[in-house]
C-alpha positions as CSV (number, residue, x, y, z in Angstrom):
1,X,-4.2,-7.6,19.7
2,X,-3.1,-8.8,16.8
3,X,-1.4,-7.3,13.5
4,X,-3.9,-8.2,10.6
5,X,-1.8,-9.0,7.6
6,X,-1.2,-6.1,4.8
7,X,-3.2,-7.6,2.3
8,X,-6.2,-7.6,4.7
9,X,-5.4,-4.2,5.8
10,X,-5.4,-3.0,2.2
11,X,-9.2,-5.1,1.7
12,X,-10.6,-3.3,4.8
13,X,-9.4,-0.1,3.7
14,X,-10.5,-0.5,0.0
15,X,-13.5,-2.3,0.6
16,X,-14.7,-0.8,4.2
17,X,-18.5,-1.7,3.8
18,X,-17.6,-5.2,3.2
19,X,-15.7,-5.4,6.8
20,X,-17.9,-2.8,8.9
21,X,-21.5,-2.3,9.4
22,X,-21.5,1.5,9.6
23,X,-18.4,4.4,9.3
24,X,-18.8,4.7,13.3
25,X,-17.8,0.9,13.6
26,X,-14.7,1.8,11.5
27,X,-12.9,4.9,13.1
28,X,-13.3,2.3,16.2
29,X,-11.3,-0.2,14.6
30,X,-8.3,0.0,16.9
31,X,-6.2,-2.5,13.9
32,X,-5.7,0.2,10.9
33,X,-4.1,3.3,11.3
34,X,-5.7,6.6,11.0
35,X,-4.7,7.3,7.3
36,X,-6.2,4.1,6.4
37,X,-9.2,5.1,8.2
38,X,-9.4,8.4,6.4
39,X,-8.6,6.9,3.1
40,X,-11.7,4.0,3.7
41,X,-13.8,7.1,4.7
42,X,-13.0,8.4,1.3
43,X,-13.7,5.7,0.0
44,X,-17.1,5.1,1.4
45,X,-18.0,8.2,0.4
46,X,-17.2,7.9,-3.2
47,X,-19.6,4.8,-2.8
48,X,-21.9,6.2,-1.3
49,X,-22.2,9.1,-3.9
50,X,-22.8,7.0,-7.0
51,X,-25.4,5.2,-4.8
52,X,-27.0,8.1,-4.8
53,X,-26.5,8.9,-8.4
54,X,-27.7,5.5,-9.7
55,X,-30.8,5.9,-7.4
56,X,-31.8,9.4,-9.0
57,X,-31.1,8.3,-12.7
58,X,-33.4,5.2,-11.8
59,X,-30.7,2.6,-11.2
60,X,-31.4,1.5,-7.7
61,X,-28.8,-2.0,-6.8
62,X,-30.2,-4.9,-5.8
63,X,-30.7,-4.3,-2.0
64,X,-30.8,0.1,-1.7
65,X,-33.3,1.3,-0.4
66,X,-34.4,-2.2,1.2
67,X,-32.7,-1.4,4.2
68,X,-33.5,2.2,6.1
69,X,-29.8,1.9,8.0
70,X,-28.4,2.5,4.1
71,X,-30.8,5.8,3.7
72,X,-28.4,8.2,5.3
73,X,-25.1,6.5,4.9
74,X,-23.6,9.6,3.2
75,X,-24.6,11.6,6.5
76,X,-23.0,8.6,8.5
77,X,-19.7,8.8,7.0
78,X,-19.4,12.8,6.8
79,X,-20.0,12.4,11.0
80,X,-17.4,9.5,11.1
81,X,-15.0,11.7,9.6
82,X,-15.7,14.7,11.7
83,X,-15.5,12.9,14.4
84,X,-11.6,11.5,13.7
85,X,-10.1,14.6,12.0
86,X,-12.0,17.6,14.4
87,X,-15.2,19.5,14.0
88,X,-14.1,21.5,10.9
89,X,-12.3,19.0,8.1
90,X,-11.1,20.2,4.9
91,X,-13.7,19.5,1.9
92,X,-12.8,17.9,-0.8
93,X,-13.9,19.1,-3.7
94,X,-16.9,17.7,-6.2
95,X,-15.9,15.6,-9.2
């Protein structure tokens, strides 16, 4: 295996749906550590949240809602982190 440079670490952890089809095809990335992994997760979930937003205020992006894998990525990413840190995760709290 080999060691993926930092700056491409720092892309796949920043920008995680630009490097992995779903959250489950992250955590089994065996090149990134598992604080990267949780931090992507985070990430991914941040996006995934204004997606949601900007689809109930009317604001849809050029390709949601196109593709029913993208429906319930919030759900996939909650699982993918359940999955890496146990069956019970601390929450974070709503912004």
């Amino acid at each position: 295996m080999t060691r993926l440079s930092h700056q491409r670490l720092n892309d796949k952890t920043e920008h995680p749906e630009s490097h992995y089809r779903t959250p489950d095809d992250l955590i089994n990335d065996q090149d990134i550590s598992f604080e990267r992994k949780i931090k992507a997760l985070d990430i991914w979930e941040q996006d995934a949240r204004q997606m949601l937003t900007a689809s109930g205020e009317g604001m849809p992006g050029n390709e949601e809602g196109i593709d029913p894998r993208n429906h319930h990525m919030l759900g996939q990413v909650e699982r993918a982190r359940r999955q890496i840190m146990g069956e019970n995760p601390k929450r974070k709290t709503s912004h």
